[in-house]
N, C-alpha and C positions, 0 to 999 in steps of 0.2 A: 651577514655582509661584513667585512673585513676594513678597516678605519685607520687612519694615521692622525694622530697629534702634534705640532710641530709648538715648539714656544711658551713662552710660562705666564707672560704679562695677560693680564684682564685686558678687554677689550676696553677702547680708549678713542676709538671714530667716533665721529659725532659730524650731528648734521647742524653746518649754523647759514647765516643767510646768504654771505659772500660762497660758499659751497663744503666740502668735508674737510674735516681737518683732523689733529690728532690732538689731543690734551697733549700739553708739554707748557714746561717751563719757558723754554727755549723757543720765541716766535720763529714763523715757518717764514724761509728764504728761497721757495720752491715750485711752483704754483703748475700743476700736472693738468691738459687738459684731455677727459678721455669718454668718448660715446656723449659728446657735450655737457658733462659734469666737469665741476673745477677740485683739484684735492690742493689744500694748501700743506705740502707738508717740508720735510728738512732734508738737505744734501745728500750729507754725509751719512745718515744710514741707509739710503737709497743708493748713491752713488758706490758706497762700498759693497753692494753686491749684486748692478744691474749695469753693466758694460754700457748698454746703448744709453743708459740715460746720462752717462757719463761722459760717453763718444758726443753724445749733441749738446751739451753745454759747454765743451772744452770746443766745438768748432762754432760755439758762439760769442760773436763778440761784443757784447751787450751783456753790461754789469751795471743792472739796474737792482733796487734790493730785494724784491722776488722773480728772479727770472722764471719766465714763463716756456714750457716744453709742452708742446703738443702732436699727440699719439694719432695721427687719423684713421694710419691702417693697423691700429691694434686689432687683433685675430679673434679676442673672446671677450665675453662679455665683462662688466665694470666689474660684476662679480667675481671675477678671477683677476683682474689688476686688484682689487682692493685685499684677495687674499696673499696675493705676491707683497704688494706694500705692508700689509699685516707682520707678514715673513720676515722682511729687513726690520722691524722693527719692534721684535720678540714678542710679539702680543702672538696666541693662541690659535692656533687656525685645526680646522678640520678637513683633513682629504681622505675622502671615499672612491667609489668608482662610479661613482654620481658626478663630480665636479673632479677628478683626476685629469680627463681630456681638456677641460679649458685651463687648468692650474700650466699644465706642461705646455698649451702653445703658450701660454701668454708667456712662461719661465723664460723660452725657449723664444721667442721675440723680445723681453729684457734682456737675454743674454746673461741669464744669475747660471754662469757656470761656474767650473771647477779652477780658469782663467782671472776669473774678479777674486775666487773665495772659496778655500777648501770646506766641504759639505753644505754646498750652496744646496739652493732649491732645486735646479734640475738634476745634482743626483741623489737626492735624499727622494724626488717623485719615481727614480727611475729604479731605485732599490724596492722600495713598496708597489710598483710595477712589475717586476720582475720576481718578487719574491711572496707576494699574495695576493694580486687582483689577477694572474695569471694563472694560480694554482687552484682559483675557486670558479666556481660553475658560475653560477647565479651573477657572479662579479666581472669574469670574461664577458659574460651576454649585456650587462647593464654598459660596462665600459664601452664596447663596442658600439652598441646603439646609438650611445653619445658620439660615437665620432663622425655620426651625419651633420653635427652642425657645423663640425671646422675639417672638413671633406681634405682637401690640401694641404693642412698642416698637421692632419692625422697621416696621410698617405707617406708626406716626407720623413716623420718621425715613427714610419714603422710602426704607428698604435695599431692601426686596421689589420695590416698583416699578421701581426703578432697575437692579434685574440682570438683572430680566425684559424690562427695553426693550433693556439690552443683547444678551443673549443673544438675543432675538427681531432686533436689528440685526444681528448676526454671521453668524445664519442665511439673512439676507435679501441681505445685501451681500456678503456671501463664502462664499459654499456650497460653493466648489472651492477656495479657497486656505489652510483651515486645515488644520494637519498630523495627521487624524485619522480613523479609520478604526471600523468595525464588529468589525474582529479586533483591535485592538492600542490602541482607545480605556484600555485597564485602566493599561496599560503608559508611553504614550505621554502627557507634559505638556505644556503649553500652551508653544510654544516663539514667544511673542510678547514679548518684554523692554518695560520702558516705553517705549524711545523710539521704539520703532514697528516697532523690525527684524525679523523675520521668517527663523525658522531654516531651511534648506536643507534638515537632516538628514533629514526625514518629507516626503514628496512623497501628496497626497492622494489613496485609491484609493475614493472611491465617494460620489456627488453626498447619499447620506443619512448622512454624515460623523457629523453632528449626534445622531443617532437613540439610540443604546446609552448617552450619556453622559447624557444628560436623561432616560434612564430609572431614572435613579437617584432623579429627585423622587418628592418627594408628591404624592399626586394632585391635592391644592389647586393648590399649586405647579405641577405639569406641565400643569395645565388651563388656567391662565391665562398660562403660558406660549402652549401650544400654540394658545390663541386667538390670541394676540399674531405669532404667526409667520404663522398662516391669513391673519388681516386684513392682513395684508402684499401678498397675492395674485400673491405672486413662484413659491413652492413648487408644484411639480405636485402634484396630486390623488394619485397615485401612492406621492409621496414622503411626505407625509404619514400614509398606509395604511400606508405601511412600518412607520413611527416608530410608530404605535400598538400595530401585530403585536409589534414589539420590546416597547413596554411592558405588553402584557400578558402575553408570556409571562415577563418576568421576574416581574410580579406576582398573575400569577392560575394558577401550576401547579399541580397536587394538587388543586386547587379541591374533589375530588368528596369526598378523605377529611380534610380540613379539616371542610366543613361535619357531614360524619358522626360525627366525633371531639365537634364542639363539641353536636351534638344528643345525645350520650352524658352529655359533661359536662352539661347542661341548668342553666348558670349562667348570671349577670351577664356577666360576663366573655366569655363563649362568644358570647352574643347579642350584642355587641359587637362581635367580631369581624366575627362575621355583616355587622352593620352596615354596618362598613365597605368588608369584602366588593362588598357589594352598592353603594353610595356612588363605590365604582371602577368596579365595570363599568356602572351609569352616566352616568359620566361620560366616559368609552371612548366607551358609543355614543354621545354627545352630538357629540361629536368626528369621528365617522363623516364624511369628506367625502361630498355630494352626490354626484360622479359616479359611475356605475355603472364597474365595475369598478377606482375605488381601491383596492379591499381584495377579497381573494379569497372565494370563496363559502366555501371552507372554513375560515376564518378567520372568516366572521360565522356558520355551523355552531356554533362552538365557542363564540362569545360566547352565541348562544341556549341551548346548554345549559349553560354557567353562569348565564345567566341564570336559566331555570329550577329547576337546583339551589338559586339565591338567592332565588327566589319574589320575583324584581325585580318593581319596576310592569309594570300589562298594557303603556302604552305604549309602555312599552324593549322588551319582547316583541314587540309589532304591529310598532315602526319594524324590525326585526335580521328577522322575518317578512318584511316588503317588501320589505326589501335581497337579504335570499335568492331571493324569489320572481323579480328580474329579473336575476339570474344561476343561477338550478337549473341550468341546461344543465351548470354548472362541477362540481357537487357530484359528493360520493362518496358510496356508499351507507352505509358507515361512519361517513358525519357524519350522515345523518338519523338513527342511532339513538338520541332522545334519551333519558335515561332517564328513566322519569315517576316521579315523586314524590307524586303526588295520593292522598289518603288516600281517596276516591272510587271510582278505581280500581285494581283488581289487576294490572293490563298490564306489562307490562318496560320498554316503552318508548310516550313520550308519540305516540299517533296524530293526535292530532285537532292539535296543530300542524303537523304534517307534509301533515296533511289541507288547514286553512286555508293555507300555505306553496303545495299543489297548485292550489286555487282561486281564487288570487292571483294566480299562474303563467299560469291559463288566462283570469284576465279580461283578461288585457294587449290582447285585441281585434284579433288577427293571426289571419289563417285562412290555410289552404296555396294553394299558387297556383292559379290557374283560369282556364280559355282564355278569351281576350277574345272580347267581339263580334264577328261576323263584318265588322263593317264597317269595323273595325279591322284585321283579317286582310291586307287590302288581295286579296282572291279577285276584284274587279271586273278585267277584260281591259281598261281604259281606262289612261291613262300616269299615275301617282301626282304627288300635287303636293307642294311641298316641305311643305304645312302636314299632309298624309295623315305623311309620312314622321315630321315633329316627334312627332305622337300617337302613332306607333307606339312609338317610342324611350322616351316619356316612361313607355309603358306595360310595356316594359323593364325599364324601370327600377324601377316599382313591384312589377314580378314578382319582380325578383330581390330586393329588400328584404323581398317576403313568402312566395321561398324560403329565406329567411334564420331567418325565425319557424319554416317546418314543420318544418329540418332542428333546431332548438332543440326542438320538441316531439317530433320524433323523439329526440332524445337522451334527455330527461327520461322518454320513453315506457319506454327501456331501464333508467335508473337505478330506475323506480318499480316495474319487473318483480324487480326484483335487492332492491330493498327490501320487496316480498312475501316474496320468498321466506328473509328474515330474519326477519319479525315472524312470517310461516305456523308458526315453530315455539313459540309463544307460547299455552301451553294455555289461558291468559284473555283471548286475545283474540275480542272479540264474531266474530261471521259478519257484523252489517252493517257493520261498520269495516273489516273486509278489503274488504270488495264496495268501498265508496265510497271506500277508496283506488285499485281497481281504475279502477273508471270516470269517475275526473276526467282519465284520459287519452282523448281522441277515438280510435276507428277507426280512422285513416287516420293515428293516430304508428306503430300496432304492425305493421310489415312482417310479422313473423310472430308467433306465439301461445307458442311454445318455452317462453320461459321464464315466460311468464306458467300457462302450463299445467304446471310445475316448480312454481311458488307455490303452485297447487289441490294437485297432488299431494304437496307437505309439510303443508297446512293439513288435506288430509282424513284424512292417518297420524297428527298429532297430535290430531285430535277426531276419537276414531273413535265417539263417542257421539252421532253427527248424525245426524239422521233423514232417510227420504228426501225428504221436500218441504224441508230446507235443502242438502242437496247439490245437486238439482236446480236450487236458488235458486244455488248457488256454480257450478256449470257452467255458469247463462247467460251468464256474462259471457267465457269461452269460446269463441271463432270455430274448430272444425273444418278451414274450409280452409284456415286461416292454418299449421296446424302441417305439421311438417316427416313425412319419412317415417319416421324415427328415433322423432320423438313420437308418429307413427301407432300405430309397431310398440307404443308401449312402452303407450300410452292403451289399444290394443285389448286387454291382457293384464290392466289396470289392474282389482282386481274393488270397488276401493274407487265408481268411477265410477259413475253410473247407467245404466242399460241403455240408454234414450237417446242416452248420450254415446258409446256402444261402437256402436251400431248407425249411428250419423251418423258415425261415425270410419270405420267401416269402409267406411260407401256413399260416404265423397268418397275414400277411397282405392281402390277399385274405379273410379271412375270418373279418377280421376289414371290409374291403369293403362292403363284404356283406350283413352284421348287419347292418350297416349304411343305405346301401338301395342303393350303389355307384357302381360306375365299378371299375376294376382292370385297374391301370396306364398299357402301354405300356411299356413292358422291355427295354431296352436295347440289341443289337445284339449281345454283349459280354457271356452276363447270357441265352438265349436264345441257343446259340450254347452250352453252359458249358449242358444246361438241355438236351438238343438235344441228344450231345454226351454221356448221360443214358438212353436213349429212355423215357424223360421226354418231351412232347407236348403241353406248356401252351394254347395254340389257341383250341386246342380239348382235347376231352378227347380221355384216350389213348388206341389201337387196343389192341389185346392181346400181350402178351411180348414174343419174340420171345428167347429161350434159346439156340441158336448160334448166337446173335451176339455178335461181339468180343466185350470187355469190360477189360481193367486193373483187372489184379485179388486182389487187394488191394478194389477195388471197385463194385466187383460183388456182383448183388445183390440177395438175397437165393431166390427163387421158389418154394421150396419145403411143397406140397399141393395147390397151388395156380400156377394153370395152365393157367387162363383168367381174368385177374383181369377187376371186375365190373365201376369202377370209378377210376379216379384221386385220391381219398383217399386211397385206397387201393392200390396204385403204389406206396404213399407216406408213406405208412404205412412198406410195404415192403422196401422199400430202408433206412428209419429210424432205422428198427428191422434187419435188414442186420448190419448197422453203429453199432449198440448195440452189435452184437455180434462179430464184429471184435475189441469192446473197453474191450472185456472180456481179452484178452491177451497184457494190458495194465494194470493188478494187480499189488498190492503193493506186497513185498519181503514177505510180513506175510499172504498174497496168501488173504487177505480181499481186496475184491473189489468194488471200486466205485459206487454209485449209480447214474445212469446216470442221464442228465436232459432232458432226453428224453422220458423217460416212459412213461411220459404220453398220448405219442403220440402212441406209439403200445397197449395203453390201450381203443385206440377207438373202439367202437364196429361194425360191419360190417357193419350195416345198421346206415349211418350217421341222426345224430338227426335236428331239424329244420335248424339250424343254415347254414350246411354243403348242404341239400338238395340245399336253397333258393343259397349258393354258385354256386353248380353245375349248375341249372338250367341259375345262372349270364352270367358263362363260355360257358355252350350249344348257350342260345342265339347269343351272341357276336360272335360266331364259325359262326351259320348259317348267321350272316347278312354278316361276309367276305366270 
């Protein structure tokens, strides 16, 4: 840090009871009142190089023997008038870039110019300004910071403008050669002397040099800063997202029990903070460079729920919303959990951004890949010409651009499965909020059901007071053949599930068997009695169906044309297309109904094709050997 010396006298203030005064021969004819301290001191080496103390005793007219002048709206504190009167009066003073901003308002409100006295105080401050609290790092950013306390008489005298063009010129012109780091910025000072030298000792280790030490401004300050580096358009995108991530974790930690302490307190004061709270972050997002991927998803995760905690403008929310939505692929499932705070709802955590954040996601207007034309294929037996081959390539090229989307919505397919099954244990959360977080992901992300079928089986433990036409409604969203054999095993034992769900579980795992060339595991006596009690017989195939036996009317299954049913498919066909028609009375209010996910199973045709015979024939055998 870089320092000025002005004056040769030893210090000579002293404090006596009447208030400060100066050792002297010569009793004081002067009597200064400032910040309600009294200085007894003398004229003439005051008067000789501070204009206004001069201006207000000459327009007084009262020649009493200490005339009294008093300062109300002096600008800085006693400690900058007493180094100013120090100044007139050759004793010793020290200016750094610690106390340079209040020396120069207060100079600059005595009026010690160049007017009263050739190399007064205001330009002996404005030389050592100019010539090395400008030229050093360490020493722009402390000056600066100092100029929040005298906001308007920094602004008029150009101090603020001027440390920010510097320090925005340091960042620009010399990103690698100042000697200052991320780990050792606390430690390490500006080792630039005035004349330009540049110390050896600090070798610089990381292009965002800058970042940790400018996080020490205000946000006003850091803002107009950080405009001032942006407009440079020297800095990567990157490096910029860095410096942000820095300055908000130094100023927005705890953020969650901050705001809950101040909603306790319910003051002025509290609300205030709030205020500002919210004022910073933002002006963070504001800051947000454009490119995708400057900043990590999880890093604008964390902004949206502070934001949210701050009940910031919807704005700030929609723009931190779209930043997330084109990088979700990046997220944890840990950062969707926001917590909601809406007096509205009872939920743990805020869904419907997460929901908006999904449908964001999916309007990006990228579909998975798909076989070209055939006439692209190049399948013609003729010799291709060079323009056949160009369109093939080009089309390449598009493919792999929008295998690039499917493999991102596959990713996001797995983080929204993993984020069911956190909210699934949320006793207030709606049944249609789960659903339509489910199905903003397409088909064709979820390779398999696993863990989406983990999400139903926590959501149905924790609401075990769902009736069956919403379980039913929560098992549509459930693909069967997607699950594994593990989930087969564990769904067919499941008695929370609907009997649907158990009987479709079990005919695509009888028929996985089969194709394989395998036998069918041995039930369970729990699922065997459940099938029993519909006159479902896994060990044989089954007699004709008799239509008095008793049966729950919620679950009778229709007959009607089908008096002997020929196979096991055809018993499961009927009890499926039974289900189908009992979920017709399970319509929206706008009387449009649901397509089931069963269709396709009363689409089989009577007489089952290879797959289905080679099943039967699995089941007959295994019948005859017990």
């Amino acid at each position: 840090m870089k320092f000025m010396k002005l004056g040769s006298r030893p210090d000579t203030l002293y404090t006596a009871e009447a208030g400060r005064s100066v050792s002297s021969e010569v009793s004081s004819d002067l009597i200064i009142q400032v910040k309600g301290i009294r200085y007894l001191l003398h004229k003439f080496p005051l008067f000789s190089k501070c204009l206004r103390l001069q201006r207000i005793c000459s327009e007084s007219h009262e020649t009493p023997q200490h005339q009294i002048i008093q300062l109300p709206d002096f600008p800085s504190e006693i400690e900058a008038f007493e180094l100013c009167a120090k100044f007139c009066y050759g004793i010793t003073v020290t200016v750094s870039a610690y106390n340079i901003v209040a020396a120069r308002c207060a100079a600059e409100y005595l009026q010690m110019t160049e007017d009263a006295e050739k190399g007064n105080l205001v330009y002996k401050l404005e030389v050592f300004f100019n010539s090395c609290i400008l030229h050093g790092w360490k020493d722009s950013i402390v000056t600066l910071q100092s100029t929040k306390a005298f906001p308007l008489w920094s602004e008029n005298l150009e101090i603020t403008s001027r440390c920010i063009e510097a320090i925005a010129s340091k960042v620009l012109t010399h990103p690698l050669k100042v000697s200052l780091s991320h780990s050792h910025s606390r430690r390490v000072r500006d080792d630039i002397s005035c004349n330009g030298e540049e110390s050896q000792r600090h070798k610089p280790t990381t292009k965002g040099w800058w970042a940790e030490d400018m996080a020490e401004l205000g946000i006003d300050l850091y803002w107009r800063t950080m405009i001032a580096i942006k407009s440079g358009g020297k800095i990567p995108s990157n490096l910029i997202g860095e410096a942000l991530q820095i300055y908000a974790s130094r100023w927005l930690p705890n953020i969650c029990r901050k705001v809950k302490a101040n909603k306790e307190a319910a003051s002025d004061s509290a609300g205030e903070i709030t205020s500002k709270h919210r004022l910073l972050l933002e002006s963070i997002v504001s800051l947000l460079p454009s490119e995708k991927g400057a900043v990590s998803c999880s890093f604008l995760l964390k902004l949206l729920k502070v934001a949210n905690i701050l009940n910031a403008t919807s704005s700030s929310k929609m723009e931190l919303g779209r930043r997330v939505a084109l990088q979700l692929e990046e997220a944890r499932v840990s950062d969707l959990l926001i917590p909601s705070l809406s007096y509205s709802s009872d939920t743990l955590y805020d869904v419907d951004i997460v929901l908006t954040i999904l449908e964001q996601f999916m309007l990006q207007g990228q579909s998975p890949p798909t076989s070209p034309p055939r006439s692209k294929l190049g399948f013609e037996k003729r010799r291709r010409s060079r323009s056949a081959e160009n369109i093939d390539f080009e089309f390449q090229e598009n493919r792999r651009s929008s295998s690039a989307s499917h493999s991102s919505k596959i990713k996001v397919a797995k983080i929204v499965d993993g984020y069911l099954q956190e909210i699934a244990r949320d006793i207030n959360l709606p049944l249609s909020k789960f659903i339509a977080i489910a199905e903003t992901i397409p088909d064709f992300s979820r390779h398999d059901h696993d863990d989406l079928y983990r999400a139903i089986d926590i959501y149905l433990k924790a609401h075990p007071d769902l009736n069956k036409s919403e379980r039913k409604k929560l098992c549509r969203i459930l693909d069967c053949k997607k699950l594994s054999v593990e989930a087969c095993m564990h769904a067919a034992q499941n008695e929370k599930l609907p009997l649907r769900v158990v009987v479709q579980v079990l005919f695509f795992e009888q028929a996985r068997a089969a194709t394989a060339g395998g036998k069918m595991a041995e039930l369970p006596s729990n699922i065997k009695a459940l099938l029993a009690s519909h006159n479902i017989d896994p060990s044989r195939p089954p007699g004709p169906l008799s239509t008095t036996t008793s049966i729950p009317a919620d679950d009778q299954w229709s007959v009607s044309g089908l008096k002997s049913p020929k196979s096991r498919m055809s018993t499961l066909r009927m009890k499926l297309a039974e289900d189908d028609d009992l979920d017709e009375n399970d319509m929206n209010p706008d009387g449009m109904g649901r397509p089931s996910k069963f269709k396709a199973f009363c689409a089989i045709p009577t007489r089952p094709k290879k797959m289905f015979n080679k099943l039967l024939s699995t089941n007959r055998s295994a019948s005859e050997k017990n």
